[in-house]
N, C-alpha and C positions, 0 to 999 in steps of 0.2 A: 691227770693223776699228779700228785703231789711228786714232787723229787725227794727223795729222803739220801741225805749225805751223811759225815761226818760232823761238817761244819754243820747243817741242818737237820739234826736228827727229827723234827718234828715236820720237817718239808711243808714250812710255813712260806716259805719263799716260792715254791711254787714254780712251774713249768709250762711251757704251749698255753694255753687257755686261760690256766692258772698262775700267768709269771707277771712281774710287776706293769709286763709295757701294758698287760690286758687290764691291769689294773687301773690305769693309770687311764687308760682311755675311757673307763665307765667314772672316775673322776671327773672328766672335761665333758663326758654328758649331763652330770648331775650339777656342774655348773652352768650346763648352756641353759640347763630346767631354772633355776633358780637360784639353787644352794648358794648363798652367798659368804655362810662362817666359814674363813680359812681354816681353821681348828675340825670342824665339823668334818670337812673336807678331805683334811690332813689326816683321820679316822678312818674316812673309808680306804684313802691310799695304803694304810698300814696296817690295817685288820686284815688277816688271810681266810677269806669266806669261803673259800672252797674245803677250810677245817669244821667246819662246822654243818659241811651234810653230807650225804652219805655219798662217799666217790663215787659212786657209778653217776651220778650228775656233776662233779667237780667242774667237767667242761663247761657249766651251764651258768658256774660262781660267780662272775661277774658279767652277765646278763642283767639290765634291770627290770628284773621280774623274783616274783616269791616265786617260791620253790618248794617240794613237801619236805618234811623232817620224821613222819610217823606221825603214829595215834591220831591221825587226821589234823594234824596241826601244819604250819606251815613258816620257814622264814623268811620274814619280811621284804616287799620292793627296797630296796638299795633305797632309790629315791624315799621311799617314805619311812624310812629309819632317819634319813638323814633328816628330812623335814622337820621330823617331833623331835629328833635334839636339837636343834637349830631353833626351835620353836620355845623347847626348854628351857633352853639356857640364852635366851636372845635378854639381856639385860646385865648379866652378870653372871659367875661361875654358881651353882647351887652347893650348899654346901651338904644336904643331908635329901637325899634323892630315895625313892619308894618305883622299884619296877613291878608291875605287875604281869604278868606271862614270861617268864624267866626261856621258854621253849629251848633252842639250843645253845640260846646263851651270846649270838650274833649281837642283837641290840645294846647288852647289857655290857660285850666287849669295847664297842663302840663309844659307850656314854663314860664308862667308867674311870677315865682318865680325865676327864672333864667334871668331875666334880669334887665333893669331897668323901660323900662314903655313897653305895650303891646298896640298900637293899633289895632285892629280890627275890618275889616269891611264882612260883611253878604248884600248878594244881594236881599232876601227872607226875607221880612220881621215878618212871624213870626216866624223861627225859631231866627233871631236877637233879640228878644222881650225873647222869650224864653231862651237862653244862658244867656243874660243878669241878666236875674233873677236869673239862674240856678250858676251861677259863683258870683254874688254879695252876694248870702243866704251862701255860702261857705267861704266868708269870703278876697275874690281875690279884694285889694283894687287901684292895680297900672295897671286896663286895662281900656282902653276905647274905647267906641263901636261907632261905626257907620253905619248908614244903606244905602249902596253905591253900586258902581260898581265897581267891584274889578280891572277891566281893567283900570280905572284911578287913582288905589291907595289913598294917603290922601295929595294931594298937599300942603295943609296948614300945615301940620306937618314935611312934608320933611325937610333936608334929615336923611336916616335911617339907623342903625350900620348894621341890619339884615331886609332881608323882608323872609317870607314864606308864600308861596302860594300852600292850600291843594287841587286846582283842576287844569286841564292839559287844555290851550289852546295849539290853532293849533302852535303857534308863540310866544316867550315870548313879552309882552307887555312892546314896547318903555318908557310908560310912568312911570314904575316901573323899569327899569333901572336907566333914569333920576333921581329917588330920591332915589338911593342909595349913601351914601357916600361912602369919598375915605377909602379903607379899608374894605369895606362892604360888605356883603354877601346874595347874592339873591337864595334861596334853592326853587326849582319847579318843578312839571313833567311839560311834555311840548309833544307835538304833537299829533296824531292821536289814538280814539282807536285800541288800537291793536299792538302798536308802541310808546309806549310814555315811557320816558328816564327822570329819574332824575336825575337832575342836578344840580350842585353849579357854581355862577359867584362870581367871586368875583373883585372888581373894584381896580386896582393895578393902579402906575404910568405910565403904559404904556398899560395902557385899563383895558378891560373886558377879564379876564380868567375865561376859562369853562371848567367844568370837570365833567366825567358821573359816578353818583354814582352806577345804577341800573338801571333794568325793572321794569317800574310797571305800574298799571291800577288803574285811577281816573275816576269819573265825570268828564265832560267837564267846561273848564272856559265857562260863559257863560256871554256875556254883556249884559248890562242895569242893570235894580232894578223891582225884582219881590214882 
C-alpha cells in the first residue's frame, strides 16, 4: 500500500513493496535484459506504478510482469514499456509523439518527459477519464488526451516524429502509417494472439523499413470507441 503523508500526499514514494529500493531492483533487472537508455531507465526508477493500479495488487508494481487494470485491458511488462521507448526515441529526442492505448496512463507517464508533446488517445472511456486525472495530479503538463479510435490515430495533429501503439492489431493500420513523418518511427506489436511480433517502421527516403524487435503478447487493437 502506498504511504500517504504530509510531505506525500499522493503516496508516490511508496512503502514495503512499493518503496524506492523495490524500485530500484526491477531497474537493475531491466538493465541485466537489455535496457541500455539511461533516460529510459531513469523513467522507470521515478514513475510510482504502483499509482497506477488498483491497490489491492500495489505489491505486485514492480514485478516485471503486466498486470490487469479493468475492462479487460492490462498494464504493460515494465520490461516492454521500457523496450518501445527505448526503441522510440533510440536516435534522438521526438519532438511530436502520437500514443495509442492511453489505458491507465503508465506508458504515457513514462514517455512523456522524453519528448516534446505526447498525444494520446484511449478507446474506453473511463479508463481515458481516469489516466487523465491520474497523470495531470502528477504534475505531466505536455500530454493530451483524446477519447478515440486508435485505428484512425489524430488526423488533426499529424504528422508525428514517433507513434507507439500498446495493443496488437491483426495488420498495422494504414492510417497510422500515413501520419508519420519522414524520419519517423512507428513502434507496435502487431498480429494474431499467439504470434504477434514487435516491431519498428521507420519511414526513410525510400519507404517504410521494418524491423522485429521481439515476441510478445498484448490485447487486441480493437476499433471504434468504447
Amino acid at each position: 500500500m502506498a504511504a500517504v503523508t504530509a510531505s506525500d500526499p499522493e503516496g508516490r514514494n511508496g512503502i514495503g513493496m512499493t518503496s524506492a529500493r523495490t524500485r530500484e531492483r526491477l531497474v537493475q533487472r531491466l538493465s541485466a535484459s537489455g535496457i541500455r537508455n539511461e533516460a529510459v531507465l531513469e523513467r522507470i526508477r521515478a514513475v510510482p506504478r504502483h499509482l497506477f493500479i488498483d491497490e489491492a495488487l500495489a505489491s505486485r508494481a514492480y514485478e516485471d510482469s503486466a498486470l490487469p487494470i479493468g475492462k479487460g485491458q492490462t498494464i504493460s511488462q515494465p520490461y516492454i514499456v521500457a523496450l518501445m521507448t527505448q526503441a522510440l526515441i533510440e536516435g534522438g529526442r521526438p519532438e511530436k509523439v502520437l500514443e495509442v492505448g492511453t489505458g491507465c496512463g503508465y506508458q504515457s507517464a513514462i514517455l512523456a518527459p522524453l519528448v516534446g508533446q505526447l498525444f494520446t488517445i484511449e478507446r474506453i472511456a473511463s479508463l481515458q477519464r481516469a489516466a487523465r486525472q491520474r497523470l495531470t495530479s502528477l504534475g505531466f503538463g505536455n500530454v493530451r488526451f483524446r477519447h478515440g479510435d486508435g485505428f484512425e490515430g489524430w488526423p488533426g495533429q499529424a504528422p508525428f516524429n514517433g507513434i507507439l501503439v500498446a495493443a496488437a492489431p491483426g495488420e498495422i493500420p494504414s492510417a497510422l502509417l500515413d501520419q508519420l513523418a519522414p524520419g519517423g518511427r512507428l513502434v507496435m506489436p502487431v498480429g494474431p494472439p499467439g504470434q504477434q511480433e514487435l516491431v519498428r517502421m521507420t519511414r526513410t527516403a525510400n519507404g517504410i523499413e521494418r524491423e522485429h524487435l521481439c515476441w510478445v503478447s498484448f490485447v487486441p487493437l480493437v476499433e471504434g470507441k468504447g
